[in-house]
Structures are given as structure tokens and as C-alpha cells.
BAMI-584227 format. One line per field, with one value per residue (C-alpha): residue number from 1; residue in three letters; x, y, z. Coordinates in pm, 1 decimal, m for minus. Each point is the difference from the previous one (the first is absolute). Example, Ala and Ser with C-alpha at 12.3 -4.5 7.8 and 13.67 -1.06 7.14 Angstrom:
2
lumdo: [1  2]
fiba: [ALA  SER]
x: [1230.0  137.0]
y: [m450.0  344.0]
z: [780.0  m66.0]
end
This chain:
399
lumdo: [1  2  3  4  5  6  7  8  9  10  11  12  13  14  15  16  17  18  19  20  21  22  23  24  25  26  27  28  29  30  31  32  33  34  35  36  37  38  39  40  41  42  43  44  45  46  47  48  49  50  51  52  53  54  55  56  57  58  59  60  61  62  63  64  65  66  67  68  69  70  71  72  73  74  75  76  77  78  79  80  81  82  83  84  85  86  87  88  89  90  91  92  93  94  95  96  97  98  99  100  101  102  103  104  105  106  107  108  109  110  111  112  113  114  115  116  117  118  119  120  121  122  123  124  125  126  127  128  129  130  131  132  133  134  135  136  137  138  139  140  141  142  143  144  145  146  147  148  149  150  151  152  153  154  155  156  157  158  159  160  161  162  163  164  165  166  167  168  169  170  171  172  173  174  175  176  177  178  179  180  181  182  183  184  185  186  187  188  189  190  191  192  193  194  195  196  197  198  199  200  201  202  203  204  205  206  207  208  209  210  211  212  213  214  215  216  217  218  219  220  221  222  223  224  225  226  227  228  229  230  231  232  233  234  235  236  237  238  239  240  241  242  243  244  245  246  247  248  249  250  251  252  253  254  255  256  257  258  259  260  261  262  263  264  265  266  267  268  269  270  271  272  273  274  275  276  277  278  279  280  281  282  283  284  285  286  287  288  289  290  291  292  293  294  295  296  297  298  299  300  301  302  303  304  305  306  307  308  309  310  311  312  313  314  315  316  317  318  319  320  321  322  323  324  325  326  327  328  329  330  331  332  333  334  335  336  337  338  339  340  341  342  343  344  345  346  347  348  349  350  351  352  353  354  355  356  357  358  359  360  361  362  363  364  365  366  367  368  369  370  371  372  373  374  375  376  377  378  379  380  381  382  383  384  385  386  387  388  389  390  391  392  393  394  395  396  397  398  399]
fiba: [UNK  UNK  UNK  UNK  UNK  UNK  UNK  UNK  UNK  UNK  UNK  UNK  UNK  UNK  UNK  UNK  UNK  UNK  UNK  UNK  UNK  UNK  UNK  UNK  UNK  UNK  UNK  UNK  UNK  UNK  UNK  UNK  UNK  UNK  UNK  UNK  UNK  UNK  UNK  UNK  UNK  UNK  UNK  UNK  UNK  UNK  UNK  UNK  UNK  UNK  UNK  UNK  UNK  UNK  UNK  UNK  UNK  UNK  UNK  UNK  UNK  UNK  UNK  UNK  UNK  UNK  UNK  UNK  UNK  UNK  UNK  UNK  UNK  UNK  UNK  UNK  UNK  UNK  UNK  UNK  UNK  UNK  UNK  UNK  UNK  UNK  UNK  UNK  UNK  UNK  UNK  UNK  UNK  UNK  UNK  UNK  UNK  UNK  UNK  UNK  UNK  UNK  UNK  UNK  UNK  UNK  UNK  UNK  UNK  UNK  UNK  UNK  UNK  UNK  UNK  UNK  UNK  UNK  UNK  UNK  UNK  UNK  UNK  UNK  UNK  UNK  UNK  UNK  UNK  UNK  UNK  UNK  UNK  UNK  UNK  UNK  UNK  UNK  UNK  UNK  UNK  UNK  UNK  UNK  UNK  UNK  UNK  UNK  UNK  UNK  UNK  UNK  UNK  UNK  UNK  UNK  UNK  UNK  UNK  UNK  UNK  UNK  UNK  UNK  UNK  UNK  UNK  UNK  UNK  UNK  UNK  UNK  UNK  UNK  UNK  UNK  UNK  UNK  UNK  UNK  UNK  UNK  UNK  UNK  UNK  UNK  UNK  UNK  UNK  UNK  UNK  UNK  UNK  UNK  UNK  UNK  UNK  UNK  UNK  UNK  UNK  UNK  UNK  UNK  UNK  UNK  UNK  UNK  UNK  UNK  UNK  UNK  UNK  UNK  UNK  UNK  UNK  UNK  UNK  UNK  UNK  UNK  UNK  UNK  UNK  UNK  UNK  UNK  UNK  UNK  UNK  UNK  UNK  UNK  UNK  UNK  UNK  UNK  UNK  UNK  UNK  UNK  UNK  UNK  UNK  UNK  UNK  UNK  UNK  UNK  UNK  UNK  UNK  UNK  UNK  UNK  UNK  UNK  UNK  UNK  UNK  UNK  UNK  UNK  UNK  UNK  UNK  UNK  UNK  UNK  UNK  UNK  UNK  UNK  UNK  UNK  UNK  UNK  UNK  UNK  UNK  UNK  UNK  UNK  UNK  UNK  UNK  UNK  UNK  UNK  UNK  UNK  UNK  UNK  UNK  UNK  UNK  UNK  UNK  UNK  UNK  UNK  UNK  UNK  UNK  UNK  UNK  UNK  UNK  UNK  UNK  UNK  UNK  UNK  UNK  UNK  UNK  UNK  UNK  UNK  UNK  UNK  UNK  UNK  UNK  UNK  UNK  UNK  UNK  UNK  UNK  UNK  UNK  UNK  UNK  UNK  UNK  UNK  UNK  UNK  UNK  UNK  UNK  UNK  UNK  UNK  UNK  UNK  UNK  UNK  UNK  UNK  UNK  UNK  UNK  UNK  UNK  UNK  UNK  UNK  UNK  UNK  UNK  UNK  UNK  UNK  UNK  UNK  UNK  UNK  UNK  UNK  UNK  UNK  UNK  UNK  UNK  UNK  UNK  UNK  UNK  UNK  UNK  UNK  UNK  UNK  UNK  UNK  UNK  UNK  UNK  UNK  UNK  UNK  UNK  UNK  UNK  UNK  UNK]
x: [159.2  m105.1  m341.0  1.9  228.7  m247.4  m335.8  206.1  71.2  m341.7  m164.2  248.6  m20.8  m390.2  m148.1  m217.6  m260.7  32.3  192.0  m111.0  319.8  m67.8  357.4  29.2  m333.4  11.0  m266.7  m35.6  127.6  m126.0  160.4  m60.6  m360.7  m280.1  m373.8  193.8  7.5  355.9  202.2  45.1  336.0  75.7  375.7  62.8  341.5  68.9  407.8  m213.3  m45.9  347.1  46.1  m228.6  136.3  346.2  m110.4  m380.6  52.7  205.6  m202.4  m373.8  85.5  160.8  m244.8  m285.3  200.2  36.1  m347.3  122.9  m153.8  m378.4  m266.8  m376.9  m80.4  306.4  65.6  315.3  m172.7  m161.5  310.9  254.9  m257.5  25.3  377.1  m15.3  m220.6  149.6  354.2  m112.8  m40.3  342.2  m101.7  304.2  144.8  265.3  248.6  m194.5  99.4  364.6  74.2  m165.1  229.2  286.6  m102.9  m12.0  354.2  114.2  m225.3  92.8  350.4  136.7  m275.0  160.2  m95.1  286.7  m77.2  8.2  m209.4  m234.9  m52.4  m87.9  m245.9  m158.5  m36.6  m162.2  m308.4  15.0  56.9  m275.7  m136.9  m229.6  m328.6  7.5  m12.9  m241.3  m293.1  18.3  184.1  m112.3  80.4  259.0  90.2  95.4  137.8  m6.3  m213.0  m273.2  m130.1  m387.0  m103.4  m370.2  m93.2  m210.4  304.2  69.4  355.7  83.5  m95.5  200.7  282.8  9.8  m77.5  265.8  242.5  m100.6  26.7  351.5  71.7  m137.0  253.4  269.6  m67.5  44.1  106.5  m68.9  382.2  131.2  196.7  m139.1  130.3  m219.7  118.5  m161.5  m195.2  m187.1  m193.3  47.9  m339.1  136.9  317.4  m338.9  m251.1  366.8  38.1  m291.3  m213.6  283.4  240.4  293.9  288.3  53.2  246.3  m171.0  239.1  m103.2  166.6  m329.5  82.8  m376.5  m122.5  255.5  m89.5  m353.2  111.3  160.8  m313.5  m189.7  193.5  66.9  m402.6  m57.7  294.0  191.0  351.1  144.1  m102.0  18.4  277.5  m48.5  327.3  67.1  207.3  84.3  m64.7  310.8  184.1  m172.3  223.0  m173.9  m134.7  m413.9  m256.5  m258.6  30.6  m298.4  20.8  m362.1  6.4  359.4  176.8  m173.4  235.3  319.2  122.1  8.2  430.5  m70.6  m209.8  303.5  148.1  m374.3  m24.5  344.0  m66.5  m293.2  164.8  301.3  m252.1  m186.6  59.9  97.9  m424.9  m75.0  m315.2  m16.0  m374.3  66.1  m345.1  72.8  m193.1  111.3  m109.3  m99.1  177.3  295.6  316.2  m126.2  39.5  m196.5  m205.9  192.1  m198.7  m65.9  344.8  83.6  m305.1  m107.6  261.8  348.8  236.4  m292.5  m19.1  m273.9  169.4  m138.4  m15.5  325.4  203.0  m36.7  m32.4  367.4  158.1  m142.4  124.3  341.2  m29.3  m6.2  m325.6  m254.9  m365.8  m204.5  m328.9  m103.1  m396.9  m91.5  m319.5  m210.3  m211.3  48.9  189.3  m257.9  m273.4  244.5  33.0  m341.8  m27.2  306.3  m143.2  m332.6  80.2  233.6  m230.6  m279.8  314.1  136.6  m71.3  224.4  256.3  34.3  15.6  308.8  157.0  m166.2  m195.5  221.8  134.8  m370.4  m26.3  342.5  m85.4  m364.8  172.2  252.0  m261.6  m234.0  302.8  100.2  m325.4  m112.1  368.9  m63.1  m315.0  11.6  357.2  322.4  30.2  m29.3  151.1  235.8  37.0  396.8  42.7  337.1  197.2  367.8  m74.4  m220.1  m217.6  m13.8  m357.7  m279.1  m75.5  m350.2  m143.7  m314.2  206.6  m157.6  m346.6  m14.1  m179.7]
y: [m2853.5  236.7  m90.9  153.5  271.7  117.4  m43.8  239.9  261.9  m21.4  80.6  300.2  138.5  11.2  276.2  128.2  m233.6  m365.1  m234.7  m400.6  m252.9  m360.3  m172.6  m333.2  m189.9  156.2  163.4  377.2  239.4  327.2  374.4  321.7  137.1  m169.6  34.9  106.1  m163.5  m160.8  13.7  m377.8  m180.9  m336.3  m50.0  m345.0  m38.3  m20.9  135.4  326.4  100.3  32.1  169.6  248.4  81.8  57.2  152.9  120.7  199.5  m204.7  m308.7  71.7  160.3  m287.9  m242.4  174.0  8.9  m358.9  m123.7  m117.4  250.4  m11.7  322.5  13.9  75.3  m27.8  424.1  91.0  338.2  m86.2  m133.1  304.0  212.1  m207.8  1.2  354.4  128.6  m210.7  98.8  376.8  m78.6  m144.0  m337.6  m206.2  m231.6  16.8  m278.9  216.4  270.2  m59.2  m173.2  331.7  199.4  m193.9  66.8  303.1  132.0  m285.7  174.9  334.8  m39.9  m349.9  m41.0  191.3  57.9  124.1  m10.3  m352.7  m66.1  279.9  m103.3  m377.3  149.1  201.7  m278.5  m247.8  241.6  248.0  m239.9  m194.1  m36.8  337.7  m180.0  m37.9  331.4  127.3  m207.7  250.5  328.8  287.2  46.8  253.8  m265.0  177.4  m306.9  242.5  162.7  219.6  316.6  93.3  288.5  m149.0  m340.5  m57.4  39.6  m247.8  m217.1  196.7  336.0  m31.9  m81.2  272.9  229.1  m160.6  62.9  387.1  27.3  m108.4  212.0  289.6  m18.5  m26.5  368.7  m64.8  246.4  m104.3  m88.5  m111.3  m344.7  m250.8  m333.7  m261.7  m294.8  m340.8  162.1  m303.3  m59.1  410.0  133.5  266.0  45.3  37.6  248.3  187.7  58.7  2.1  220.3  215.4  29.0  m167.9  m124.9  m362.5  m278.3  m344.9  m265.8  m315.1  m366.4  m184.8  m107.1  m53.5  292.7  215.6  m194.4  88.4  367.8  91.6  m124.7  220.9  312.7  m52.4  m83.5  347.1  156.7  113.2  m128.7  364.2  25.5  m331.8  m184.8  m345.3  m246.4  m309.6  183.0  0.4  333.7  m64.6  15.8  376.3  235.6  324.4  255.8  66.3  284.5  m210.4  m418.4  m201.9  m333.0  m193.9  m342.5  m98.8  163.2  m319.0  m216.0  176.3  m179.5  167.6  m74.5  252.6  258.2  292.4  m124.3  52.4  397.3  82.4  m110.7  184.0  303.8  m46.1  m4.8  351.8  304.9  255.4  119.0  m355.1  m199.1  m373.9  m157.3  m323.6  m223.4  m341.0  m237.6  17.4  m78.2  192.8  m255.9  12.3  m163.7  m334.9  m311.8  m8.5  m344.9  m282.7  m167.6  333.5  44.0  m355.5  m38.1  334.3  270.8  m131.1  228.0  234.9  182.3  227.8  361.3  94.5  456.0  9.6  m204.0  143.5  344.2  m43.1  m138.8  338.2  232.6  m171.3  66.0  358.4  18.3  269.2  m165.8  229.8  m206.8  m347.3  m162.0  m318.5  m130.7  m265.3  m288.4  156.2  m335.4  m205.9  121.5  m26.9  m357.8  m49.6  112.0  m271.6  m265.6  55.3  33.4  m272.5  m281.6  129.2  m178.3  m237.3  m298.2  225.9  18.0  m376.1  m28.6  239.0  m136.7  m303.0  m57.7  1.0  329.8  165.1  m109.8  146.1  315.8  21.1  m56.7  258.2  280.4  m45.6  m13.8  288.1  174.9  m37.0  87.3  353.9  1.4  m141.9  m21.7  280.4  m44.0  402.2  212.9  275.1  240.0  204.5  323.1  77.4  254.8  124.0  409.6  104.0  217.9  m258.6  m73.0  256.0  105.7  m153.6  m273.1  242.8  m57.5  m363.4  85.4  333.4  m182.1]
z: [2404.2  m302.0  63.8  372.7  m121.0  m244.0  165.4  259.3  m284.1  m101.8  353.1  10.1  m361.2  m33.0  234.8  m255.2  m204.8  26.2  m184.1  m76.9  m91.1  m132.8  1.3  m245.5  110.4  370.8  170.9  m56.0  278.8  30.7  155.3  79.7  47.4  89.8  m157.4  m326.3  m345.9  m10.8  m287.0  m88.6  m151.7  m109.2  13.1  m190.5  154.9  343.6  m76.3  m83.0  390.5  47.8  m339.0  70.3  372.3  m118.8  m328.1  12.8  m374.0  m194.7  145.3  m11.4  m382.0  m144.9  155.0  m154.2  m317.8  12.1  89.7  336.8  216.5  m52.9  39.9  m47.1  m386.4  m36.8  118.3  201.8  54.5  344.1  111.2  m101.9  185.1  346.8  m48.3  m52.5  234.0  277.6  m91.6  67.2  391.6  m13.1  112.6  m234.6  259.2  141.2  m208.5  m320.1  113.0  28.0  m313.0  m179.8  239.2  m151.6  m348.5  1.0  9.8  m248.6  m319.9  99.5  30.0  m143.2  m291.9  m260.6  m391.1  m211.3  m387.5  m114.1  312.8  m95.5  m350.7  98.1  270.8  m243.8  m243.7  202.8  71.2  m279.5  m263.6  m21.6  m254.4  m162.9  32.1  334.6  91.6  m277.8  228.1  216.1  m32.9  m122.2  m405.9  140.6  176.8  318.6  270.5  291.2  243.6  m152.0  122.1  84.1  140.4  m70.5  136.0  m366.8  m229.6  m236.6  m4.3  m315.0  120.0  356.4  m168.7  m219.3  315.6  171.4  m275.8  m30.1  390.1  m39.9  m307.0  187.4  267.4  m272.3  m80.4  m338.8  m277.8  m356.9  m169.4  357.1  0.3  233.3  88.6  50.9  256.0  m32.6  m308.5  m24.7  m324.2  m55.5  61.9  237.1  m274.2  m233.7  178.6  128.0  m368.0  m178.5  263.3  182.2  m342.3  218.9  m129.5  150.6  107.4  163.6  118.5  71.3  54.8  m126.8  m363.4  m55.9  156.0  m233.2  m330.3  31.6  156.5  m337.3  m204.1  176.1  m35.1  m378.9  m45.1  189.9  m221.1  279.6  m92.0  15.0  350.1  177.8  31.4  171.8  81.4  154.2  304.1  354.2  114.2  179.8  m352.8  m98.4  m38.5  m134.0  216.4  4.6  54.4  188.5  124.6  40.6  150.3  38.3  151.3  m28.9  359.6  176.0  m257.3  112.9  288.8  363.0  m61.9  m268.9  114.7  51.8  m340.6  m196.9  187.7  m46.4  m373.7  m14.9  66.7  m214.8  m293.4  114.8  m141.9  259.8  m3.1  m30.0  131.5  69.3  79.5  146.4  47.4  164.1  203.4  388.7  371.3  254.8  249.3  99.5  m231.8  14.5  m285.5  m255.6  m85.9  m87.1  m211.4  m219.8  m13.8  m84.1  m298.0  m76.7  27.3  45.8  188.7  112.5  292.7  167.9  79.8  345.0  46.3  227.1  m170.9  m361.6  144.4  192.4  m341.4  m165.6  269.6  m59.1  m362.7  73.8  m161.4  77.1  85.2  m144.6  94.3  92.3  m50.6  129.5  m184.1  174.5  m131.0  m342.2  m100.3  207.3  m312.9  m275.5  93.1  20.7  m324.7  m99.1  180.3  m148.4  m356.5  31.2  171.2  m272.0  m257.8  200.0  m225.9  m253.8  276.5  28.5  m360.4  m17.1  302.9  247.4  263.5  264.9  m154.4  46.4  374.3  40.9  m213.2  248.6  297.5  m83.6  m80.6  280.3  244.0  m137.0  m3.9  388.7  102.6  m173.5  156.7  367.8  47.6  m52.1  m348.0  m132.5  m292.2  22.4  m238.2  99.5  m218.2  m11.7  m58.6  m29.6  65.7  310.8  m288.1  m304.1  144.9  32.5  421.2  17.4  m139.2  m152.2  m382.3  64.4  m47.8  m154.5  m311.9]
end
């Protein structure tokens, strides 16, 4: 029966391309396009057709993981792409389709990640150990979406544009407080500091991240003005000039979307700012993968525009600006992928093999969904006062 019911899916799924499937020791069947170079997969196990029709994510990423679902050379590139690029025209089947439908609505409002649950999420991926990601960070090590305003920038130096863009819309004054949410290893606690003469909280639930955090800041002798803890930022209490929050919003939860704003603005001074950069969609609410939430990033969940933007409203928050930057992750990805393929004997020597192909699988997926699929960046400046932030954006470029 699963045989039929996928060969159907198949037909209907790939509009765009073509697509060549070798079952077990069966004859290959091809879809979609004629006269066009298919895309061609070995799946070892025949239980993997009905795996993949009830569960295409979660499926096709753990049998590559495993070895059990078998690409040319070995690259899942080709075959993200087709996915991608065939998703776009909306040709998921039907049965598909539905069971996403049915996801959806279970993460955003049953899925729920109060602190215990946070910290073990937050372990799994940010825990690992150092090495890992010193193959291919940045030495600030920046694990978020950098910034390039010129399509020859290196990795280092869009990261530390993407860190002044955000500082810039902070508005900072040197002396102001500034809390730091999901601060990471503390390079933005660091160059908030060091460069702008802030005075700095981080919070983070990542025990490594946090060890290697305060090494930094007492090598740079910045004790007096950084203080990093292992904190919910549920648990702050004081009240700040400035919040910045880089990479962690798409951690939260959707369940916990008004509680993060209306936290946010507890912690702002009256002429406060909050700059809030997070991965998001420019679907509508929809679930986020399985299998990245299941391997990668436990309890995370893509933000779409109108549902963050109708948690903020309810937190009485004033928008004072939103950016959405495109394909800016897609090349800092590249850049991960690249540096981290160009050490990926080191990788299996820290971890394992099947840890790489999870690791590769992981990035490239990742990559082509920023690039071909909805997978964006918002940037939401916040504000508690209608003035805290200047009228035009023109204090953005002025140098």
C-alpha cells in the first residue's frame, strides 16, 4: 500500500526538476520534468516510503543521518534544493499537507518551555563541547546571522558589521546599562563595553557558553562592566537603558511569546530601547521542522511577522521599526559549512561520523531554506516612549 501511496505523493510533489527513487534493489522511478537531470536517491529501506509521506523532514533527515538514504557523492544539497524549490509552488500532497496542518497548532500552543525545559534545550545544542564550534565560527564567535552590505566581506568582518548595525539601532550612550539576552559566549556583552563604554548584564542558560563568557571578559579586563550569569531572563529583576537579544527569541516558545515582550518591557526604562534580531518566516504560522527541532534545537520555533508582531502590540510596546534581511544567513552558512567541511576530519575526531553527516545535513538544510525558501531575519526595535527612537532612520548611516 505505502508503495502506491508514495509513488502518488511523488507525481504530485515534484512540478519543478525531476526526482529519481531506487527502493531496496527495485527499479528506479522517476517524476516531475522531463529532459532534466533528476536528482537521484537510494532509499535502503522500503519502511522509508511511508516514513517520508507521513513525515517528509524528520524522515529524509534522519535517514541521511543514518546512512540509509543514499545521494550521489554523498551531497544532500541537490536534494534540499528540489524539495525546496518544489515546495514554493505548493505542490505537498494532499495527506502532507494535512499532517503539517495538524502540527502546527500543537508547537505553538501545547509545546511549551518553562525553565528546567529551557536549560536542558539549551544544553543539548549549546553545550557541546568548545571545539566544535571553534572549526567554524568566527574567533568572536558570533552563532547568528551576519550582516553584509558587500557581497566580498569576510565571515569575521560581517559579523562585526552585523553587530554595529544592531548597536546602532540601540542608540547607545556611553555609561547606559544594557541587558544582554542569550549573551552567548559575550562578544556583543564585549564590543557593548569595550567599544560603546556600556555597562552590561548577559544571561544565559548554557553553562559552557558562560564559563568561557567570563574568561573572556576578565582576559579583556572588563569585570567592572560586564556582568555575565547563568539566568533565565525570566528571573531579572533590575530595570535597563537598552535590551539586546541576538539569536535567542527563536528559542522562546510561540506559548511564550506575550510572556518574553511583556518581560521585555518590564526591564525598560521609561526612554528605553529593545533591538530584538531573531530568525523568522515570511509564511504564515506554520511548524517548524521536526527533525531540527528533535536533533538540533529542542523546543525551537520559527516566529512568523503576524504572530510576533500581535504578541508585541499586546505588550503595549511601541514598534519603533522592523528590517527583514534576506539571504544574509544563506552566506553566513556558507561560510560555516565551508570552514567546517575544510575540518571535518577534526569534527569526527571531536564527535563521530554520524555526528558530521548530521552536523552537514543540518547546515545545508539550513542554508537553502534561508535562501530558496521563507526562512528571513527580523530585526524589532522596540520601544516603551513614542520618542525614545530618533524620526528617521538617517542616525543609521550618518558615519
Amino acid at each position: 500500500m505505502w508503495d502506491r501511496i508514495f509513488d502518488a505523493a511523488m507525481r504530485r510533489f515534484v512540478q519543478r526538476g525531476a526526482l529519481e527513487v531506487t527502493v531496496a534493489d527495485q527499479p528506479p522511478k522517476r517524476y516531475g520534468q522531463s529532459g532534466v537531470e533528476p536528482v537521484r536517491v537510494h532509499l535502503k529501506d522500503e519502511e522509508l516510503m511511508r516514513r517520508i509521506v507521513l513525515s517528509p523532514d524528520m524522515a529524509v533527515g534522519e535517514a541521511y543521518t543514518d546512512g540509509t538514504l543514499v545521494l550521489p557523492e554523498d551531497d544532500p544539497r541537490p536534494l534540499i534544493q528540489l524539495a525546496l524549490n518544489n515546495r514554493a509552488v505548493d505542490s505537498t500532497p494532499f495527506l502532507m499537507k494535512a499532517l503539517d496542518t495538524i502540527a502546527a497548532p500543537i508547537q505553538r500552543f501545547i509545546a511549551a518551555n518553562p525553565l528546567l525545559r529551557s536549560r536542558q534545550n539549551v544544553a543539548h545544542h549549546y553545550d557541546l563541547d568548545g571545539r566544535l564550534y571553534d572549526l567554524f565560527l568566527d574567533q568572536d564567535r558570533q552563532y547568528s546571522c551576519a550582516y553584509f552590505p558587500h557581497d566580498d566581506m569576510t565571515l569575521e568582518d560581517a559579523q562585526i558589521a552585523k553587530k554595529r548595525h544592531i548597536i546602532g539601532k540601540l542608540c547607545l550612550e556611553p555609561g547606559m546599562s544594557v541587558l544582554d539576552i542569550g549573551c552567548g559566549w559575550g562578544g556583543m556583552a564585549l564590543t557593548l563595553a569595550k567599544d560603546y563604554g556600556a555597562k552590561v548584564v548577559g544571561v544565559t542558560l548554557s553553562e559552557e557558553q558562560l564559563k568561557v563568557g567570563r574568561q573572556r571578559v576578565k582576559e579583556a579586563g572588563l569585570e567592572g562592566q560586564i556582568d555575565l550569569r547563568l539566568m533565565d531572563y525570566r528571573d531579572v529583576t533590575e530595570t535597563f537603558d537598552r535590551i539586546v537579544s541576538v539569536g535567542m527569541f527563536e528559542h522562546v516558545g510561540r506559548r511564550h511569546f506575550r510572556e518574553y515582550f511583556d518581560k521585555v518591557r518590564d526591564l525598560l526604562k521609561d526612554e528605553g530601547i529593545a533591538l530584538i534580531h531573531t530568525i523568522g518566516s515570511t509564511d504564515a504560522p506554520r511548524a517548524t521542522s521536526s527533525w531540527i527541532r528533535k536533533y538540533i534545537f529542542p523546543g525551537g520555533y520559527i516566529p512568523s511577522m503576524s504572530e510576533t508582531m500581535a504578541q508585541i502590540e499586546k505588550a503595549e510596546l511601541v514598534t519603533a521599526d522592523v528590517e527583514v534581511l534576506r539571504v544574509h544567513y544563506a552566506k553566513t552558512i556558507r561560510h560555516w559549512y565551508d570552514r567546517f567541511m575544510a575540518r571535518v576530519d577534526e569534527a569526527e575526531r571531536i564527535h563521530d561520523a554520524r555526528f558530521v553527516r548530521m552536523w552537514r545535513f543540518y547546515l545545508l538544510s539550513a542554508e537553502e531554506g534561508f535562501r530558496l525558501g521563507t526562512l528571513v531575519n527580523f530585526q524589532f526595535q522596540l520601544a516603551r516612549s513614542n520618542t525614545a527612537v530618533p524620526l528617521t532612520r538617517d542616525y543609521l548611516y550618518r558615519n
